[in-house]
N, C-alpha and C positions, 0 to 999 in steps of 0.2 A: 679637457684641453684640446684632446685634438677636435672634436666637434665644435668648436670656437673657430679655428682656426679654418676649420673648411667652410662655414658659415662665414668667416670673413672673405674668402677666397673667391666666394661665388658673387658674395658683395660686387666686390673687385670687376669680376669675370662680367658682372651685369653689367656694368659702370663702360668696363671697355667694350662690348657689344655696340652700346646706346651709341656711344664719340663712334666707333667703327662704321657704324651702318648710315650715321647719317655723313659722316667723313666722306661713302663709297658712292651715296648718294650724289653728294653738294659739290664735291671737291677731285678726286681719283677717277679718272677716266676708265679704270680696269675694266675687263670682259668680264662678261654677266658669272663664268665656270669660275672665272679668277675671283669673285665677288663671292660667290659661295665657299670656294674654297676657304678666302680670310676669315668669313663667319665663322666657320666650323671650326678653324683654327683656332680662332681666337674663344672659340664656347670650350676648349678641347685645354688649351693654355696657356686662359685670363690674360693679364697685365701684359707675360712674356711675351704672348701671339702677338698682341698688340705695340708693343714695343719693335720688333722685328716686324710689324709691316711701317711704323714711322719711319723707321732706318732704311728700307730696300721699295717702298710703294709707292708711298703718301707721297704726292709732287708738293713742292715748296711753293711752287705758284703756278698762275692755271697756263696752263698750253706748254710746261714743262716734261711732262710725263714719259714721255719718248725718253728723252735726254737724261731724265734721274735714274732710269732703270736699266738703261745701257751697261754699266759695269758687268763683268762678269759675274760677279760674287751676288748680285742683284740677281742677273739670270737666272740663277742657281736656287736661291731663295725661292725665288717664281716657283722653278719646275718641282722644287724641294717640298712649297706648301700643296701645291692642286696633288701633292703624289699621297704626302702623308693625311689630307682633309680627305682623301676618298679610301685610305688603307685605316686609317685610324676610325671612320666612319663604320667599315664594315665590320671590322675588330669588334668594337661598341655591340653593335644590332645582333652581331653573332653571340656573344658573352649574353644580353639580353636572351636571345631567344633559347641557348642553350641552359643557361641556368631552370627552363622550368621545363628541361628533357630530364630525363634518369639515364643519361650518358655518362662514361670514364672521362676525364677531364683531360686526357690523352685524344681522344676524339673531340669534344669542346676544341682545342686548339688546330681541327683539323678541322673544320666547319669556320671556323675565326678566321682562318689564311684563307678557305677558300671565298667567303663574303669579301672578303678585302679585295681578294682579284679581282671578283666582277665588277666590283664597285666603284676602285679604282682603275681600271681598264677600260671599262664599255662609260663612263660616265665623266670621270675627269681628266684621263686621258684621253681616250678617242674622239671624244665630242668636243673637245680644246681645240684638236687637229683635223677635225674635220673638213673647214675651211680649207687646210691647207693640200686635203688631200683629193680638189677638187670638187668637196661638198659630198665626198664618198663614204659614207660611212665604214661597208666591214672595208675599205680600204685603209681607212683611217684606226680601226682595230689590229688590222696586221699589222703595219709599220710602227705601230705603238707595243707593239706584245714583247717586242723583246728590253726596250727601256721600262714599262712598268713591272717586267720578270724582275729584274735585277734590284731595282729600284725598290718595289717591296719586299723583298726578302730582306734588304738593310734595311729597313725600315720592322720589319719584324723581330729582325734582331735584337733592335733593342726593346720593342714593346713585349714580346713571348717572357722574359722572364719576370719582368716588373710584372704583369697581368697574373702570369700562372703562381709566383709566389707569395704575393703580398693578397692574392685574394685565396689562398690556402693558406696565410699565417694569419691575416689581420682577420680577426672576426668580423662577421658583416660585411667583408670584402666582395665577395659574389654574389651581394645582392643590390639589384639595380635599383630597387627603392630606398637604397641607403645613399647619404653621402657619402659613407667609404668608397663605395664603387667608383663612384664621378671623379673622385680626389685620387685613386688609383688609375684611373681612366687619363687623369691629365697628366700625372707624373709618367704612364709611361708611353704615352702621346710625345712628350718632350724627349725623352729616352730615344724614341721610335727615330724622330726628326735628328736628333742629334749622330744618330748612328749612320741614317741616308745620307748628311749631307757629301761627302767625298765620292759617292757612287752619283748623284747628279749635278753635280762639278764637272766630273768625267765627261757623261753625257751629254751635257749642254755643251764643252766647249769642243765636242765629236762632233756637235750637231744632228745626235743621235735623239735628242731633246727637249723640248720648245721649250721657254723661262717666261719671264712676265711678259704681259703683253695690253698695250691700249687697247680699248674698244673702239675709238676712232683714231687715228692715225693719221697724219702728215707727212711723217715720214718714216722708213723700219724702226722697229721698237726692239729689235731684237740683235741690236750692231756685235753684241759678243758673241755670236752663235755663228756659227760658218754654214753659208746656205739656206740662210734664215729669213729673206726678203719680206718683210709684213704678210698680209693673208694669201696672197697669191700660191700657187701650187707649189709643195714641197717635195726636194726628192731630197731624201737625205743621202749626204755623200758619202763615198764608200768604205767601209772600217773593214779591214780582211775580216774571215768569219770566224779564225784563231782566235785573233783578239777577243770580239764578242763572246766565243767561248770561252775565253781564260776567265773574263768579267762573269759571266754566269753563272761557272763552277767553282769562281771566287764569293759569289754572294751567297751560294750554296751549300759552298763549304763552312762562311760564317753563318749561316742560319742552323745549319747541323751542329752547331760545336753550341751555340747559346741553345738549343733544346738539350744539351747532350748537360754543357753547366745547368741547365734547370732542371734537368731530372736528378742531380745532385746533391740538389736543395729540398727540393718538394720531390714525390711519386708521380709516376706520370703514369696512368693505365689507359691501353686503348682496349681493353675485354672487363 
């Protein structure tokens, strides 16, 4: 039953891909970072990815694109996908490459967060914002470090427990050559996103955050963002550094307490 059902899933998963890539192609003006992000999104989960870029991406008609994505809640979405396509990304490739170490699975989740950072940080963040940070790269790494901290940690939130127990309850779960793995992978891909989004909500309408964004432009694409003028040089404006810390040891304290419920569920060993 369930191998039916994950065989129909990818069905699915294939289906919105094919509509997605040539949509990104023919129709959606998006940046190339944004372009991979929706892929991965949408390979990561199927129908829903794709459904949630109709509603926050896909412009209605051509020369729209600016104007569809303006809402807040749109912006959100934006910073929401390129966060969890480069955290969910790394999650993935770590679980991968850890599964064929003779590691505690306490370390496995410590190799998982740290692939997510890099991955998300130097890749879907930084390089998003490059432009904006006068084409600077580790410039555009620092001022990106403190929204992708925050950011993945909710974002692991919700994928650390779906990941670590469903692939120590469900057999075949921790193995990448299975579809349990990929079907575990999406469910807590979705988990992961659902748990970021209020943490880059925050940040986007701080301006701590860049959200969707055209690849050509007419006019700012980013009207809900304060500080946010199209590609030109970004300084982002100033949040006292209480605040940002309340926010950090707020995501940190939620990342502590879902390892804290998953070792409640499942054993966690780091020896």
């Amino acid at each position: 039953m369930a191998g039916g059902a994950l065989i129909l899933w990818y069905l699915l998963t294939g289906a919105s891909l094919i509509f997605l890539i040539y949509d990104l192609e023919t129709n959606t003006p998006a940046q190339w970072v944004m372009k991979l992000a929706w892929i991965l999104i949408v390979l990561y989960t199927g129908p829903l990815g794709l459904f949630i870029y109709m509603l926050s991406c896909r412009q209605p008609m051509p020369g729209t694109h600016d104007e569809f994505i303006a809402a807040h809640w749109k912006q959100s979405v934006g910073s929401l996908m390129h966060c969890v396509a480069g955290d969910a990304t790394g999650i993935i490739l770590g679980a991968i490459v850890t599964y064929h170490l003779p590691l505690p699975n306490g370390i496995d989740l410590i190799i998982e967060y740290a692939a997510a950072f890099v991955i998300g940080l130097l890749i879907f963040q930084a390089l998003f914002m490059k432009s904006m940070a006068g084409g600077n790269y580790p410039e555009a790494v620092k001022k990106t470090f403190f929204a992708e901290t925050a950011s993945m940690n909710f974002v692991m939130v919700g994928m650390i427990p779906v990941m670590a127990i469903m692939r120590m309850k469900i057999p075949g779960g921790d193995d990448p050559k299975g579809l349990m793995f990929w079907g575990i992978s999406s469910i807590a891909t979705i988990a992961g996103a659902v748990a970021a989004y209020p943490v880059n909500s925050w940040l986007v309408g701080s301006g701590l955050k860049h959200g969707m964004m055209s690849a050509v432009q007419s006019k700012p694409s980013m009207e809900g963002m304060p500080g946010m003028p199209g590609h030109e040089r970004h300084e982002p404006p100033h949040v006292p550094f209480v605040k940002k810390l309340g926010v950090f040891l707020l995501s940190a304290g939620f990342l502590l307490a879902a390892v804290w419920i998953t070792s409640r569920v499942v054993e966690l060993k780091v020896h």
